[in-house]
Wavefront OBJ file of the C-alpha trace (Angstrom):
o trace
v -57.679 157.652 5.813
v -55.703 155.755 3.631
v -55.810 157.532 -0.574
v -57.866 155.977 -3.223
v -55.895 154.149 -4.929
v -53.225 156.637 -4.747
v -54.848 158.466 -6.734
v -57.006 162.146 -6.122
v -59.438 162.221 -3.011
v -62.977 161.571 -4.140
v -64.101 164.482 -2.515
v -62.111 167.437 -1.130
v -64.147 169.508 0.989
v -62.161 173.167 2.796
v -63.757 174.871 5.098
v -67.375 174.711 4.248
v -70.181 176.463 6.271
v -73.883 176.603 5.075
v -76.303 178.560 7.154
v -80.228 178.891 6.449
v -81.084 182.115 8.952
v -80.019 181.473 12.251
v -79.166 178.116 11.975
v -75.675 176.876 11.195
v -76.486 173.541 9.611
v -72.176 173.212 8.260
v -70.044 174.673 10.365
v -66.475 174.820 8.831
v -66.311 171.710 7.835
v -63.216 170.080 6.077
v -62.429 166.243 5.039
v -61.232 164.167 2.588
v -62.932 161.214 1.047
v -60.427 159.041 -0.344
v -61.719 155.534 0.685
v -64.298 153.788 -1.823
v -67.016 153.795 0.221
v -67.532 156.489 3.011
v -69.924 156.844 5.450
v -71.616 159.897 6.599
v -72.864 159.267 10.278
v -74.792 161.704 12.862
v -78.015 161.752 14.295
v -81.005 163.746 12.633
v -80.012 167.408 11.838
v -76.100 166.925 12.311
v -75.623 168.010 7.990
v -75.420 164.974 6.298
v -77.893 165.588 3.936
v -76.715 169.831 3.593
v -73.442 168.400 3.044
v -74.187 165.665 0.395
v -76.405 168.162 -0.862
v -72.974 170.587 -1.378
v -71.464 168.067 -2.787
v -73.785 167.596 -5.619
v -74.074 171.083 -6.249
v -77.744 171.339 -5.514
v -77.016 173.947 -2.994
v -74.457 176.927 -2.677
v -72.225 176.836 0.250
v -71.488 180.376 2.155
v -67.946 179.552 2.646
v -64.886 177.398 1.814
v -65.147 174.817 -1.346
v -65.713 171.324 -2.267
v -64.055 169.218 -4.905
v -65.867 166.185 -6.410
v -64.067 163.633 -8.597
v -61.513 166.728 -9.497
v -64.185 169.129 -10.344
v -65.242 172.114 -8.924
v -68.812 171.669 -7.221
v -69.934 175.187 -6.946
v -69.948 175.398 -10.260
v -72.080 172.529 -11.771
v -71.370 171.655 -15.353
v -72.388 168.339 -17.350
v -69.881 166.695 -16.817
v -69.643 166.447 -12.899
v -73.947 165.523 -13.269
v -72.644 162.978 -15.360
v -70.277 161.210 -13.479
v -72.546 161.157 -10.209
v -75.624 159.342 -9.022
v -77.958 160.284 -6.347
v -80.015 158.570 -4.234
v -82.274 161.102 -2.037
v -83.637 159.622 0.995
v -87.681 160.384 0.436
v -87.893 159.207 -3.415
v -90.281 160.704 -5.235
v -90.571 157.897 -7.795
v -93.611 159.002 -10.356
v -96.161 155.986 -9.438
v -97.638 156.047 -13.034
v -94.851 154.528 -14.759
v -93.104 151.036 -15.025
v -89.589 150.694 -13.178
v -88.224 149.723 -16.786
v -90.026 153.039 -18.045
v -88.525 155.403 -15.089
v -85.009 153.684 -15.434
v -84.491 154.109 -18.814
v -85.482 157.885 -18.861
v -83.348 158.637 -16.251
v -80.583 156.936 -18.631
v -81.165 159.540 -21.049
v -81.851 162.284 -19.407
v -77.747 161.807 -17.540
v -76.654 161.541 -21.945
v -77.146 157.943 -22.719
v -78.313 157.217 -26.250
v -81.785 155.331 -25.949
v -80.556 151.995 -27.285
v -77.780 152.419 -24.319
v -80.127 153.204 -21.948
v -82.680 150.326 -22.380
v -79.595 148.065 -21.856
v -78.367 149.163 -19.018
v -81.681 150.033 -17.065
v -82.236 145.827 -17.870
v -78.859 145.700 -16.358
v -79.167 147.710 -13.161
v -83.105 146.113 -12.620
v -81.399 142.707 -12.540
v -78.177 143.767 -10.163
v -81.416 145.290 -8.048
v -83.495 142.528 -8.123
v -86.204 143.873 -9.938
v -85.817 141.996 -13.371
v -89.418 140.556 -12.625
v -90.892 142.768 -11.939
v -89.521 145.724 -14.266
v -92.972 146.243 -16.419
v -94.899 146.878 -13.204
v -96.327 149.890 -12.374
v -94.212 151.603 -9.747
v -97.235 152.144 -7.297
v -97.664 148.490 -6.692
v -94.372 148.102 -5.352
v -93.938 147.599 -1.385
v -91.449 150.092 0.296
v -88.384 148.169 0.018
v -88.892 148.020 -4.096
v -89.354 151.511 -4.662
v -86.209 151.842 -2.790
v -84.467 149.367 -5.059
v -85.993 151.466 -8.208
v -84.738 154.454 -6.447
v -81.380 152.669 -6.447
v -81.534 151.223 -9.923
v -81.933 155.044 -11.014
v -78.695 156.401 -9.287
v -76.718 153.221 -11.131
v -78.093 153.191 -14.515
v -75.425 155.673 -16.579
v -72.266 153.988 -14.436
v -71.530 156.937 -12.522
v -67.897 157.383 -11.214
v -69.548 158.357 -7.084
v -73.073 157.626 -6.110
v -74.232 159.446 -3.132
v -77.072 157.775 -0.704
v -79.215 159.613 1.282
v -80.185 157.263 3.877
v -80.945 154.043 1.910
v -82.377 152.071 3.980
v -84.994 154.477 5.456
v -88.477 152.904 6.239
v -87.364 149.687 5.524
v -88.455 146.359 7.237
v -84.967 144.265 8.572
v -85.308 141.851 5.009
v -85.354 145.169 2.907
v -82.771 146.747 5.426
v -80.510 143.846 4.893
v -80.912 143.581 0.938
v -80.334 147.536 0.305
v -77.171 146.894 2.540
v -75.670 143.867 0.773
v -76.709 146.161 -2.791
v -74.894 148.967 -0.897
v -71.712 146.910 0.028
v -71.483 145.136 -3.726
v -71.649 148.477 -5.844
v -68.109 149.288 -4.483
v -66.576 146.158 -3.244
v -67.614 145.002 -6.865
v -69.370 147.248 -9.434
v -66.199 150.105 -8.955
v -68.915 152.703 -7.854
v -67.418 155.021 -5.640
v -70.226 155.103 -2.573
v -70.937 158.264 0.316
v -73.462 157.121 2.040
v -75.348 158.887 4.939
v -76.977 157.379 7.802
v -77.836 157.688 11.602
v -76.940 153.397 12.003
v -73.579 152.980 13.117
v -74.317 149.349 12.216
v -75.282 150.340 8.771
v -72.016 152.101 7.580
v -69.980 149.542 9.567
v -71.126 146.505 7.262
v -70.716 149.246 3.627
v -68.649 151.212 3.989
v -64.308 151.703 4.424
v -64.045 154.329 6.507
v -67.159 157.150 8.780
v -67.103 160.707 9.080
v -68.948 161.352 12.134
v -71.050 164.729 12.012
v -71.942 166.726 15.222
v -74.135 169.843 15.572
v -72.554 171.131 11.724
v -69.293 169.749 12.471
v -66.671 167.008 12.170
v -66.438 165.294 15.267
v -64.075 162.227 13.647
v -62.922 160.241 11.134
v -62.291 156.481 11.408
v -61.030 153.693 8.840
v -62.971 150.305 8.949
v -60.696 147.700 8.054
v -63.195 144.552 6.781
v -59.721 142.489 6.656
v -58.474 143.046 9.473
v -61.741 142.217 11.041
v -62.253 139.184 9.337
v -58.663 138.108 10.475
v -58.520 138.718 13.581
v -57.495 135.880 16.060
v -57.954 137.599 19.516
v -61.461 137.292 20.359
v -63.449 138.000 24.503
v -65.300 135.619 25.514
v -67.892 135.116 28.394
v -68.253 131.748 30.134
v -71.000 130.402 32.386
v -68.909 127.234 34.205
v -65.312 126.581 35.255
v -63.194 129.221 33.768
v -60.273 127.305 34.847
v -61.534 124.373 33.341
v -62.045 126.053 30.166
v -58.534 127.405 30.147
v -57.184 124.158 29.943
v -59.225 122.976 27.301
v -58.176 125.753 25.436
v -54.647 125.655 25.832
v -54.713 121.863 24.616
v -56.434 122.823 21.492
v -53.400 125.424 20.859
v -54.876 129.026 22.451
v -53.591 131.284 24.653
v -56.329 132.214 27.208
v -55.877 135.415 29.773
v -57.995 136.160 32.632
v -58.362 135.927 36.721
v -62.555 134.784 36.775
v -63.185 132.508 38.922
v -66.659 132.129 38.881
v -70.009 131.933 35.839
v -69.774 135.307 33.875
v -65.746 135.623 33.502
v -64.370 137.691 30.316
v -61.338 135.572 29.269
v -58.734 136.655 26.802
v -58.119 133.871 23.576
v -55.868 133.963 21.341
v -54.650 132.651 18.211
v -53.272 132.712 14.786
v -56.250 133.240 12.901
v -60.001 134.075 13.473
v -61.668 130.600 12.075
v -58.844 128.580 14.113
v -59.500 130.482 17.186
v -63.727 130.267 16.651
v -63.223 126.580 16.341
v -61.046 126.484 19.288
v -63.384 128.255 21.416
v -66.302 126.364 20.713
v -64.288 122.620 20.671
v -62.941 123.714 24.215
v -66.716 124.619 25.838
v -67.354 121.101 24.391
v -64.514 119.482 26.375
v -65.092 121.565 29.716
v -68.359 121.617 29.781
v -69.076 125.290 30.052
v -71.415 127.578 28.333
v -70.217 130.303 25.917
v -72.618 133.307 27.141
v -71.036 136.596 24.748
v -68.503 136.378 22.262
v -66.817 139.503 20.512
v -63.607 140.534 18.782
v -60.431 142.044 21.571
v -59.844 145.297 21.835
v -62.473 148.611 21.217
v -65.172 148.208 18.562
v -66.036 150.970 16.458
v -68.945 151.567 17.990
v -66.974 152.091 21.564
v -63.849 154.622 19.979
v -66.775 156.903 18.426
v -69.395 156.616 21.332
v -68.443 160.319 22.362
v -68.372 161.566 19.072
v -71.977 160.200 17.939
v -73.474 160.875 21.407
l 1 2 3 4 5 6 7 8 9 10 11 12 13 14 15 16 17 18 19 20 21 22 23 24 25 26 27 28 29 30 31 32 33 34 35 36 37 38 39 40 41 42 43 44 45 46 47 48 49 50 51 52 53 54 55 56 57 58 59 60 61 62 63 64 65 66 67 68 69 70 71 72 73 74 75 76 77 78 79 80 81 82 83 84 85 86 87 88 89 90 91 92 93 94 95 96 97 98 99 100 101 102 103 104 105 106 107 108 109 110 111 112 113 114 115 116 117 118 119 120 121 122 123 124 125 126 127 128 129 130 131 132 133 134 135 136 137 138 139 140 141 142 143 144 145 146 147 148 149 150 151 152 153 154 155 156 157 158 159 160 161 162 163 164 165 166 167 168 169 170 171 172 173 174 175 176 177 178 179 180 181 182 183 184 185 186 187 188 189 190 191 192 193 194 195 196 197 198 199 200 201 202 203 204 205 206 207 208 209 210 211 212 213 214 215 216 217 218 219 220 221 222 223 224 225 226 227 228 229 230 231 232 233 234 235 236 237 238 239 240 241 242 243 244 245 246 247 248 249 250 251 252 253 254 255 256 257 258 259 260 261 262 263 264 265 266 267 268 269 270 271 272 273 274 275 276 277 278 279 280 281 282 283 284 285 286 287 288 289 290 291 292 293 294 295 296 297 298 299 300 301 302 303 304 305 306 307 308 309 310 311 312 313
């Protein structure tokens, strides 16, 4: 993984094991989270939420150590509470009071002055989406509000890391894809350092820059997303139902470079091209012109779902 900004990791973590009795939920675990938005992936019980748990300090490990922003986790002091954010996964949000209300006491109690702190819980309620309804009580809210609240609480003193415990849990697919595009913007552009844990590939795919894939305790691997790259891209697989020959040499008129022996409905054939939109347009102008039906279309080469199948499964 590529260094944040050539700067310090975000999180250093040596050898750390955590045990409750006879179970091993860490299990030597080292990594370095340098990227500005990491993702924390495993199924149920793998030790996401031990190790995020470590790294806030709300929990002693039995071995190694853990560095966060610089500063020494097992030995929380002000000033590392200060500079993070949490967001656990089952909120506890007290139902009695107002989203304004909650926000702006969480402002103080992480050292802002009150004036401070009524400012920027308006500020965070309106990145959230909850500027309308900030003088509600929080028990009237549907799930995927009190989630936003929950979010709005991590935010409100600017911390330097925010750490997400599951974010989009319970969550119909609207809420699920608002919490994500909230996710992807406090990093890409808020400059909020994001972990975030989940058990949806998909999830930390679309927020994140790079996974740490936990196993049983342990790190099973690492992998950069590159967004850019991605969105580049110019070599793309695509399924036809029709000629395949046919839509070769529509293809190759419009400029692409198709590969592939199918002869029949159901070929995978090879395009390429200088640039993602360019070859998209191709594609589609070229199953126009031979008459032939695009069944599947997906970048070349592994997806990131295929290079950590054995690691997640």
């Amino acid at each position: 993984m590529s260094q944040n900004g050539g700067g310090e990791p975000l999180v250093e973590i040596h050898g750390v094991t955590k045990r409750y009795g006879a179970i091993v939920a860490l299990d030597d675990v080292s990594a370095a989270l340098t990227e500005r938005a990491v993702g924390l992936l495993g199924a149920n019980g793998a030790g996401k939420s031990t190790l995020m748990r470590a790294i806030l300090g709300l929990i002693k490990a039995d071995a190694g150590s853990i560095r966060v922003l610089g500063i020494d986790a097992s030995k929380p002091t002000w000033e590392i509470r200060r500079l993070l954010g949490y967001m656990p996964e089952h909120n506890s949000l007290p139902l009695g009071m107002t989203a304004r209300d909650l926000v702006v006491h969480m402002g103080e109690l992480r050292g802002l002055p009150r004036r401070v702190a009524v400012l920027r819980a308006s500020e965070v309620l309106f990145q959230v989406g909850l500027e309308e309804e900030r003088s509600r009580l929080i028990r009237t809210f549907s799930v995927g509000m009190k989630q936003r609240t929950n979010l709005a609480q991590a935010i409100v003193h600017s911390p330097g890391l925010v750490i997400l415990d599951e974010p989009t849990n319970g969550l119909d697919p609207a809420g699920r894809e608002e919490m994500l595009t909230l996710v992807r913007r406090l990093s890409a552009e808020l400059g909020i350092a994001v972990v975030m844990s989940s058990h949806v590939l998909e999830d930390v795919a679309r927020t994140c820059d790079s996974v740490i894939v936990l196993r049983e305790g342990r790190v099973a691997a690492t992998r950069t997303i590159d967004h850019a790259a991605a969105a580049t891209q110019g070599d793309v697989q695509v399924r036809i139902t029709g000629d395949p020959a046919r839509f070769t040499q529509a293809a190759t008129g419009l400029g692409l470079t198709v590969q592939g022996d199918g002869d029949g409905d159901g070929a995978w054939l090879l395009v390429r091209g200088k640039d993602a939109a360019g070859v998209l347009t191709g594609v589609r102008d070229a199953a126009v012109v031979a008459g032939v039906g695009l069944h599947e279309l997906r970048p070349a080469g592994p997806t990131l779902e295929e290079s950590l199948i054995g690691a997640i499964g």
